[in-house]
C-alpha positions as semicolon CSV with decimal commas, in nm:
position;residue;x (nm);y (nm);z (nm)
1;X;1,108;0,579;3,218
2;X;1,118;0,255;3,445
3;X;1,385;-0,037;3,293
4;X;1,094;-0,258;3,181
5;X;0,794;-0,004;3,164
6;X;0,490;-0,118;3,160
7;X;0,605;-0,468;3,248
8;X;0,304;-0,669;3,409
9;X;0,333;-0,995;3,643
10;X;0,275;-1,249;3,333
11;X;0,499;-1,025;3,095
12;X;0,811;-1,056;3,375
13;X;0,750;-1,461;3,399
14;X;0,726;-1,478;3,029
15;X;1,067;-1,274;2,997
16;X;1,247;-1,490;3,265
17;X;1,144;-1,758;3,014
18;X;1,301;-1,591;2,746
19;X;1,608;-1,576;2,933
20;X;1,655;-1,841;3,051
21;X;1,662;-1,741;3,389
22;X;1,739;-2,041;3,713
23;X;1,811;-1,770;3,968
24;X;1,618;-1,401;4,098
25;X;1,796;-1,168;4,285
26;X;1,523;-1,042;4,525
27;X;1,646;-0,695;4,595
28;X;1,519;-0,413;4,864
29;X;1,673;-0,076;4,905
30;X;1,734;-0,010;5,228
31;X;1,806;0,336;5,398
32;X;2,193;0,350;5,287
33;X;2,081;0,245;4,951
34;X;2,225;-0,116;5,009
35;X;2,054;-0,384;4,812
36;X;1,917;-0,593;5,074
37;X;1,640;-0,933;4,988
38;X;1,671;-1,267;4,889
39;X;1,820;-1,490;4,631
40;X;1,600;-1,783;4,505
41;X;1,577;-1,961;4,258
42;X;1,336;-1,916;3,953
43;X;1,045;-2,170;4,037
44;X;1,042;-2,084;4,411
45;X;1,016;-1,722;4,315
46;X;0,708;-1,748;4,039
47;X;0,533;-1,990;4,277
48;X;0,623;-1,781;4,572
49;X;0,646;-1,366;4,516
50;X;0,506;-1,226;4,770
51;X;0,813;-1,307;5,025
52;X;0,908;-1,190;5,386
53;X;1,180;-1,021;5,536
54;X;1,191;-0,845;5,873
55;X;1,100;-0,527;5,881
56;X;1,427;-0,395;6,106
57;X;1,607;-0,456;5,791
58;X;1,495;-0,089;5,634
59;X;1,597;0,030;6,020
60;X;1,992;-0,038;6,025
61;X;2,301;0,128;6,018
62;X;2,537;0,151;5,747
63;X;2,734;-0,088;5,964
64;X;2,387;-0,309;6,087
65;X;2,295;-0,202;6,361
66;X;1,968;-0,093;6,512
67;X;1,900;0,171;6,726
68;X;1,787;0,053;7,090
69;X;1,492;0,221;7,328
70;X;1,410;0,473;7,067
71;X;1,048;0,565;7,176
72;X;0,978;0,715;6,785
73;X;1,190;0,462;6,652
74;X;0,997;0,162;6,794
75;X;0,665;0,359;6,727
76;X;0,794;0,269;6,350
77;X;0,897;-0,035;6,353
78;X;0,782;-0,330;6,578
79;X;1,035;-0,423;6,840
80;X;0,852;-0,811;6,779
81;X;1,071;-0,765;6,503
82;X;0,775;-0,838;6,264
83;X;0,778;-0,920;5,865
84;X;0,728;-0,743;5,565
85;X;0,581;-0,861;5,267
86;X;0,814;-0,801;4,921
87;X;0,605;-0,766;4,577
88;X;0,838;-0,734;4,294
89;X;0,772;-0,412;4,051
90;X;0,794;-0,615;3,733
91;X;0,912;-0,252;3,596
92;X;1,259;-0,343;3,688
93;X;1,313;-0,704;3,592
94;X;1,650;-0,696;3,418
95;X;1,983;-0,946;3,437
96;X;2,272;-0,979;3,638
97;X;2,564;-0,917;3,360
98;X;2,811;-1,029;3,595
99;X;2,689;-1,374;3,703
100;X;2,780;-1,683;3,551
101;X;2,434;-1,862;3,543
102;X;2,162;-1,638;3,422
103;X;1,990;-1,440;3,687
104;X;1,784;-1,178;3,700
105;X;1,758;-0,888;3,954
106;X;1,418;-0,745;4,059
107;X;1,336;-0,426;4,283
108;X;1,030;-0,515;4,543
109;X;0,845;-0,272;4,759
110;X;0,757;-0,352;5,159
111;X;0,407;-0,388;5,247
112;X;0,271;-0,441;5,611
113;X;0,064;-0,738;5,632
114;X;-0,277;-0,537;5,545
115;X;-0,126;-0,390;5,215
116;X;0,002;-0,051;5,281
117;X;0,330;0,033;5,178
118;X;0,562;0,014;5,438
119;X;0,580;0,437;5,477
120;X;1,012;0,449;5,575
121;X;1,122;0,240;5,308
122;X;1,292;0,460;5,081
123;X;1,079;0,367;4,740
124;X;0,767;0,434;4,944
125;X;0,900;0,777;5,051
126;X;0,967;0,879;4,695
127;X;0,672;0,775;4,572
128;X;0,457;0,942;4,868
129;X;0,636;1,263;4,712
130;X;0,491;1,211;4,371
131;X;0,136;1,144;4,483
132;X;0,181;1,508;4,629
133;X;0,290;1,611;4,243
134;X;0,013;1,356;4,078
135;X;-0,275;1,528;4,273
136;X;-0,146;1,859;4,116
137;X;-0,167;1,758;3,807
138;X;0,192;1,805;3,793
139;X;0,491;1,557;3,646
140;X;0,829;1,641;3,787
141;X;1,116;1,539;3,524
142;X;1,482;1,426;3,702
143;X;1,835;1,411;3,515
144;X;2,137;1,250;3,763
145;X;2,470;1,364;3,704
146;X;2,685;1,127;3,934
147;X;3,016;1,122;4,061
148;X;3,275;0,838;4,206
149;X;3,617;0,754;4,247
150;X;3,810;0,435;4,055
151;X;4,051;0,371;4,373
152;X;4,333;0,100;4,398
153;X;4,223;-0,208;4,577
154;X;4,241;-0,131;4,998
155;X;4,238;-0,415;5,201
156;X;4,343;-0,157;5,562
157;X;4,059;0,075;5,638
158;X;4,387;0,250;5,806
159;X;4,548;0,332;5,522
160;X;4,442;0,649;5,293
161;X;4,300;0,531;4,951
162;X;4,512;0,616;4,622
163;X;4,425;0,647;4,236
164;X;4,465;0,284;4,039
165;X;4,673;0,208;3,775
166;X;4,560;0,256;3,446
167;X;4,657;0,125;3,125
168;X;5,019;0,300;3,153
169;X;5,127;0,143;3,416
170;X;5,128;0,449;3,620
171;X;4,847;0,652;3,828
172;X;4,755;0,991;3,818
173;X;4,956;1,279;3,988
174;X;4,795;1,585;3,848
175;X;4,441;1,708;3,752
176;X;4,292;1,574;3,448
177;X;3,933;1,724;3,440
178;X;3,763;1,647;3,098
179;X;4,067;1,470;2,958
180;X;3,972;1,200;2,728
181;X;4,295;1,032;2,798
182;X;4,263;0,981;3,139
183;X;3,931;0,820;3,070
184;X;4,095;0,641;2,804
185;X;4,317;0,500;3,084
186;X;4,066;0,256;3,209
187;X;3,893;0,151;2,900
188;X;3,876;-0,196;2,934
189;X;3,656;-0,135;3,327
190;X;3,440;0,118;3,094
191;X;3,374;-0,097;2,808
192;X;3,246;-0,342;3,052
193;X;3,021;-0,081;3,220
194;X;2,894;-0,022;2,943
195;X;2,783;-0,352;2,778
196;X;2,661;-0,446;3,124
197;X;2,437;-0,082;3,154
198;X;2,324;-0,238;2,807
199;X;2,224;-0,531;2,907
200;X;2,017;-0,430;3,224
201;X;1,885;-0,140;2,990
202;X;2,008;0,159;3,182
203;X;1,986;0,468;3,017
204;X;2,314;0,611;3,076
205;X;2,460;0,901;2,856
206;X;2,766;1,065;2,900
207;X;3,101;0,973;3,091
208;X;3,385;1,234;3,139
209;X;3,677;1,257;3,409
210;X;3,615;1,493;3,712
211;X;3,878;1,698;3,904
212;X;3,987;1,488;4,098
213;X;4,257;1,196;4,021
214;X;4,047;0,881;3,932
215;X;3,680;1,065;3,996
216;X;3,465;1,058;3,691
217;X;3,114;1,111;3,654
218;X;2,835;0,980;3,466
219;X;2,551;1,144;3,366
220;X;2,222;0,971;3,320
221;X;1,925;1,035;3,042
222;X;1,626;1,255;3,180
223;X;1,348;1,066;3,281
224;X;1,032;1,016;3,565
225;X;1,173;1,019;3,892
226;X;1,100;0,676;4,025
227;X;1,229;0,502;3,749
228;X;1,555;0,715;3,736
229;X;1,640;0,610;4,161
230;X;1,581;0,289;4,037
231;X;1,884;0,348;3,723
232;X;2,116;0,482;3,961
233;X;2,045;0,189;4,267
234;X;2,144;-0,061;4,016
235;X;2,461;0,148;3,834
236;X;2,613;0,165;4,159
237;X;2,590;-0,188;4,229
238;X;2,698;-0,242;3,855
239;X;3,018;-0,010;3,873
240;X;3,130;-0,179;4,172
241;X;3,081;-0,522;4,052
242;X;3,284;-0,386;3,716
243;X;3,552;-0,242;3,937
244;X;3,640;-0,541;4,115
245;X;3,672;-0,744;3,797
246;X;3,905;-0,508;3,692
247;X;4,138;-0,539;4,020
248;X;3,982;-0,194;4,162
249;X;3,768;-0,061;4,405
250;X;3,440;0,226;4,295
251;X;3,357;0,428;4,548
252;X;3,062;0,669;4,593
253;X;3,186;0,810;4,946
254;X;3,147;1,189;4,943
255;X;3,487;1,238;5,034
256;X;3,713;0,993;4,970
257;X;4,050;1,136;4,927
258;X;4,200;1,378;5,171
259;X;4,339;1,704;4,923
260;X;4,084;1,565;4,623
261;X;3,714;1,719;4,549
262;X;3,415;1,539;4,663
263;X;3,196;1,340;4,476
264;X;2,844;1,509;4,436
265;X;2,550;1,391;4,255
266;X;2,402;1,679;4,082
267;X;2,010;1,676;3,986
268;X;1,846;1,850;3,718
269;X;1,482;1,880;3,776
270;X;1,204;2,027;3,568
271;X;0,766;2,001;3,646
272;X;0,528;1,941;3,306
273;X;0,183;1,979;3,313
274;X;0,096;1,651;3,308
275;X;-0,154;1,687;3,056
276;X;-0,011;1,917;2,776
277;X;0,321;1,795;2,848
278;X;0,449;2,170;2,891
279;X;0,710;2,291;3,116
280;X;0,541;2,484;3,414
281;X;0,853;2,672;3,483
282;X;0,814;2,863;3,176
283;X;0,569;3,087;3,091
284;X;0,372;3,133;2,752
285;X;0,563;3,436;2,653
286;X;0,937;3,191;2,685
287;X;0,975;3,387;3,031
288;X;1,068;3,219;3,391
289;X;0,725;3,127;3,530
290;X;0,622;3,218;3,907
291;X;0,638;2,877;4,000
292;X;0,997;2,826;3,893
293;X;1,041;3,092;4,111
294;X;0,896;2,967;4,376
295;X;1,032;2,649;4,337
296;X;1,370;2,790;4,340
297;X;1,264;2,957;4,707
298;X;1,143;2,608;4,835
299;X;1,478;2,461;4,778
300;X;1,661;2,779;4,910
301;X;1,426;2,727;5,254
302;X;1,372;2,410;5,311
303;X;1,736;2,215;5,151
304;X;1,940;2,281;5,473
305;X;1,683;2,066;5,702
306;X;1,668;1,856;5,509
307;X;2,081;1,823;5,486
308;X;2,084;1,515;5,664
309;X;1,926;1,308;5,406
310;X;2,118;1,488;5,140
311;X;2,424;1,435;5,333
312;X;2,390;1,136;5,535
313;X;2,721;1,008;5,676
314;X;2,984;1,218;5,902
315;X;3,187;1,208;5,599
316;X;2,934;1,370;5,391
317;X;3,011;1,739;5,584
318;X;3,389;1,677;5,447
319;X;3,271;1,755;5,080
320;X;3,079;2,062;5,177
321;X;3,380;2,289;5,230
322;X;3,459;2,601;5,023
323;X;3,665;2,636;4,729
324;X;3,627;2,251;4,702
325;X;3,463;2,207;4,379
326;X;3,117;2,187;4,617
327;X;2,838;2,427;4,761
328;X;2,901;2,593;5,121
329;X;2,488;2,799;5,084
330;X;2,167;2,815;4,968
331;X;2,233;3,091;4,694
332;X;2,129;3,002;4,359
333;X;2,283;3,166;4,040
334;X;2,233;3,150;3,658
335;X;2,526;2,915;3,480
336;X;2,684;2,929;3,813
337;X;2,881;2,630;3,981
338;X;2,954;2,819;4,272
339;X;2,607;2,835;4,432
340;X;2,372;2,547;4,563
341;X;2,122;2,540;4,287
342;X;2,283;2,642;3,961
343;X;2,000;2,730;3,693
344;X;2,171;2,646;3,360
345;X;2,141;2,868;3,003
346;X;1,822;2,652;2,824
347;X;1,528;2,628;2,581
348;X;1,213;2,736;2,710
349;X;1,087;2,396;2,750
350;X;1,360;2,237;2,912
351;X;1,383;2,518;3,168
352;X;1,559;2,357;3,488
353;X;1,705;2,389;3,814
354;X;2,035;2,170;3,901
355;X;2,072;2,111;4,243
356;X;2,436;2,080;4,332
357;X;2,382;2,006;4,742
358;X;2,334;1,641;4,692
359;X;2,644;1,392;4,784
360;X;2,713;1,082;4,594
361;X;2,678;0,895;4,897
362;X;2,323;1,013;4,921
363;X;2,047;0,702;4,877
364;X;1,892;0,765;4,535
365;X;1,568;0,745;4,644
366;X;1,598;0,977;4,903
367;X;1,758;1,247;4,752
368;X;1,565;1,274;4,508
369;X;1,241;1,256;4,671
370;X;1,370;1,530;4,945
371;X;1,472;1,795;4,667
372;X;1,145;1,722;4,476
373;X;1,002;1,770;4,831
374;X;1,164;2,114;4,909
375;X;1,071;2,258;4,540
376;X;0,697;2,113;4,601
377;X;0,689;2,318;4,904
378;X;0,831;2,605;4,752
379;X;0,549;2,612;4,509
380;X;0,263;2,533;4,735
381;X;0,377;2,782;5,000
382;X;0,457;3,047;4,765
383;X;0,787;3,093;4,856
384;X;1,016;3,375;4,725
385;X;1,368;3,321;4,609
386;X;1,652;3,552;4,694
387;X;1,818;3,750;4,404
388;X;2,024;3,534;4,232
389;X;2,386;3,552;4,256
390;X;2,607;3,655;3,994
391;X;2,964;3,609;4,136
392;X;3,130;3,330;4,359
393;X;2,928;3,260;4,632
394;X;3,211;3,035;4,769
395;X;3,292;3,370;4,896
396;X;2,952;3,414;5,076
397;X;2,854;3,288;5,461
398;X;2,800;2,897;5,511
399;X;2,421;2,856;5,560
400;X;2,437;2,481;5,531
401;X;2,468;2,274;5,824
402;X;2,823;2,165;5,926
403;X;2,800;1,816;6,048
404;X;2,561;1,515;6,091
405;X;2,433;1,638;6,450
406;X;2,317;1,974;6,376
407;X;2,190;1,861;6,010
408;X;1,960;1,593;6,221
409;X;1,867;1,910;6,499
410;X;1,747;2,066;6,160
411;X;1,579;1,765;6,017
412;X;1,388;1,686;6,323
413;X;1,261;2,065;6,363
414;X;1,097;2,122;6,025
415;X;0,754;1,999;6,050
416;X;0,668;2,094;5,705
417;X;0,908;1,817;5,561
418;X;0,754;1,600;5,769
419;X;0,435;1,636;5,658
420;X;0,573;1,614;5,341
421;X;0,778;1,318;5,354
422;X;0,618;1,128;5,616
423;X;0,648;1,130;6,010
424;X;0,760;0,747;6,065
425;X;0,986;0,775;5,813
426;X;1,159;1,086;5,987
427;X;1,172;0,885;6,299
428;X;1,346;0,569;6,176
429;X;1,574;0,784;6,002
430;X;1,677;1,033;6,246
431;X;1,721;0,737;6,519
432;X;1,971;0,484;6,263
433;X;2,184;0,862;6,165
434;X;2,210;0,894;6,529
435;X;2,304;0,563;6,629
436;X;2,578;0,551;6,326
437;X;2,723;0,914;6,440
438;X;2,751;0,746;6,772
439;X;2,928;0,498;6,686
440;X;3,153;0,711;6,473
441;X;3,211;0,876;6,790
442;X;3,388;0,527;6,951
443;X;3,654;0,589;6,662
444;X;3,986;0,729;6,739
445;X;4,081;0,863;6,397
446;X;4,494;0,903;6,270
447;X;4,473;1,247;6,297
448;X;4,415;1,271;6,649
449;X;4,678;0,998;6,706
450;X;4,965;1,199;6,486
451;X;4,849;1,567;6,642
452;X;4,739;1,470;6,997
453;X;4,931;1,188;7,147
454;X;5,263;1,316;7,184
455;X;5,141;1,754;7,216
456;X;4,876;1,744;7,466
C-alpha cells in the first residue's frame, strides 16, 4: 500500500494545508537510489508542479559523473542535455520529521516532454514490470527485510569504519545476533526512527540485531510493490538523517566492515490472482502450484544476469563470499539460509519465495523490479527449477558472478531481461556501472600499499 493511497492532486494541496506546510521537498530517485529534485517552497510548488530537471541527472555515477561517447548511452539520453518534466505521485506526500519548519517530501516521476515516462528512471522500470503482471491478471505481493550498519562517525575515507558507542559507553567486541540488549544499546537513535517512520506513515514492523557488531535489520510490512520501493527510498534517507542526530553514521554499503557479514536485503515475494485475491503459488488442494515452480526456475535462470543490478557497486561482490552469512548460487532450499532463494515453512495462502541475492546497497526500485522480473519470466517461459537443496549449499560451486565486470558481461547478454525491463534502460545503466568501475580502477587501495610496495 502507497504512504498516502489513493491521494489525488486536490487531496495532497488540501493536506499541505492541514499541515501547515511552507516548504516541498521535490524528490527523484535516481539510479543509486539517491534522492535527487528540488526544494521549493509551498506556493511555487502548487502553482508550479510540473517542474524540470535535466535528464543526465537519472544518468550519473554514484560519485556524478556521466559516462562520455557512449553510442547506447547517448541513444538514451540526449547529449543536448535536455529536461524532464517531474509530476508528483500525490501517493507519497508525507513530512520531513527532521526539519525545523514544516516540509513535506514528495516522490515525482520523469516524463519526456510528450508524456511518456521517462523508460530508465528507476520508478518507471518497476512499474513497466508490473504492467507485465497487470496484463496477467496477476498481483505480485513484496515483504523487505533490510539490513545496515550503525557505524561511529568517519570523517577519513582511509580509515576502516568501527561499531559506535552505545549507551554503555563501550562498543561491541563480540556477536550479538538477536540480542535485545544490544538493540537496547541505541534506544534513544531507535525511538527516534520510530516516531519519525510514524510520522511519514511507513509501515515498518520488526527491528532485531544482525550478526554483525552494530548491523541490524528491519523488516518492513507486506505490501504492493511500488508502494513498498517507495517505504524503503524514504527509510534510508530517514535512518541516516536519525543517525547523524545521534552522533553516528547508517550505512547500507554491502560490505562495510572487513571480518563482519554483509548487509543484504532479503525479499519475500508472493503473486494473487488479482481478482479472487488467492495465492497462485498454491494450488486448490494446499499443494505448491506449477507456477511457483516455475517461478522459482525464473529466478534460478535469469538472477545471475541480472547480478549487476542486484549488486551494483565493486563492493557489492565483497558480501557474496561463502560462509559469510550470504548466498555464493542459484540453489534454492526449503527453510534454508544457505541457498539463494530460501522458500520458508507457511500457510497455503501466504506461500512465498525469499530471495536472499539482493544487497542492501541495491536501489529499491530496481531490485525489486529485477527479481519480480526473473520470477515473471520463469512463469511465462515455463521454466523448471532444480531439486531443491536440503543441506549447505555454501558448500556447493559459485554460480553467481564474481565482480562488477563480468556481472555487466552477463547483464548486457540476456536479451530476455531486456525485453523485460526495457532496452534504454539497460543501456544507461550498463554505461554509468562501467564508468564508476573505471573509476574505481584509478584507486590505489591500502591493501596493495601494505602487501605490494615494499615485496614486489
Amino acid at each position: 500500500m502507497s504512504i498516502r493511497d489513493n491521494f489525488t492532486y486536490t487531496d495532497m494541496d488540501e493536506w499541505l494545508n492541514e499541515k501547515r506546510v511552507t516548504e516541498v521537498e521535490c524528490l527523484v530517485p535516481d539510479l543509486t537510489g539517491v534522492a535527487r529534485g528540488k526544494i521549493v517552497p509551498r506556493a511555487k510548488f502548487t502553482d508550479e508542479r510540473g517542474m524540470r530537471i535535466p535528464e543526465a541527472v537519472l544518468g550519473m555515477t554514484v560519485t556524478g559523473n556521466s559516462p562520455q561517447d557512449d553510442a547506447a548511452y547517448d541513444r538514451a539520453i540526449s547529449p543536448t542535455d535536455r529536461d524532464m518534466i517531474l509530476k508528483a505521485d500525490p501517493t507519497t506526500i508525507t513530512m520531513v520529521p527532521w526539519a525545523a519548519d514544516p516540509t513535506a517530501q514528495v516522490i515525482h516521476d520523469c516524463y519526456f516532454s510528450d508524456g511518456r515516462l521517462v523508460d530508465f528512471a528507476p520508478r518507471s522500470v518497476l512499474r513497466r514490470v508490473l504492467k507485465l503482471y497487470e496484463d496477467k491478471g496477476w498481483c505480485p505481493i513484496v515483504a523487505p527485510e533490510l539490513e545496515f550498519y550503525l557505524t561511529d562517525k568517519n570523517s577519513d575515507p582511509d580509515l576502516p569504519l568501527k561499531a559506535p558507542i552505545g549507551r554503555s559507553g563501550r562498543a561491541e567486541t563480540s556477536r550479538q545476533v538477536y540480542s535485545i540488549d544490544a538493540v537496547n544499546e541505541f534506544d534513544p537513535l531507535f525511538e527516534d526512527i520510530y516516531d519519525y517512520c510514524d510520522i511519514m506513515g511507513l509501515d515498518v514492523d520488526t527491528l532485531i540485531h544482525e550478526i554483525g557488531a552494530g548491523q541490524m535489520e528491519i523488516n518492513f510490512l507486506h505490501g504492493e510493490p511500488l508502494g513498498l520501493a517507495d517505504n524503503v527510498f524514504y527509510f534510508k534517507r530517514t535512518l541516516r538523517e536519525a543517525a547523524i542526530k545521534h552522533h553516528m553514521y547508517a550505512t547500507f554499503m554491502a560490505k562495510p566492515m572487513a571480518g563482519e557479514p554483509g548487509s543484504a536485503m532479503h525479499v519475500h515475494q508472493s503473486v494473487l490472482d488479482c481478482r479472487t485475491r488467492k495465492n497462485i503459488f498454491s494450488d486448490e488442494d494446499g499443494a505448491p502450484s506449477q507456477l511457483f515452480k516455475y517461478y522459482i526456475g525464473g529466478l534460478q535462470r535469469f538472477m545471475p544476469a541480472a547480478l549487476a543490478i542486484a549488486a551494483p557497486y565493486v563492493n557489492s561482490y565483497r558480501r557474496l563470499v561463502r560462509h559469510t552469512a550470504a548466498p555464493i548460487n542459484v540453489q534454492w532450499g526449503m527453510d534454508n539460509r544457505t541457498v539463494g532463494f530460501r522458500v520458508p515453512e507457511s500457510g497455503v495462502q501466504d506461500r512465498r519465495v525469499e530471495n536472499r541475492i539482493i544487497g542492501a546497497d541495491a536501489n529499491p526500485y530496481l531490485a525489486l523490479a529485477v527479481t519480480l522480473a526473473c520470477g515473471y519470466l520463469g512463469m511465462t517461459e515455463q521454466v523448471e527449477p532444480t531439486d531443491p537443496t536440503a543441506g549447505s549449499a555454501y558448500d556447493m560451486a559459485y554460480e553467481l558472478p564474481q565482480g562488477l565486470p563480468e556481472a555487466l558481461r552477463a547483464l548486457r547478454s540476456e536479451e530476455k531481461l531486456h525485453q523485460v525491463l526495457g532496452e534504454r534502460f539497460i543501456d544507461v545503466y550498463a554505461a554509468v556501472k562501467d564508468l564508476e568501475h573505471q573509476e574505481f580502477m584509478r584507486v590505489i587501495s591500502p591493501w596493495e600499499r601494505e602487501h605490494l610496495l615494499l615485496h614486489v
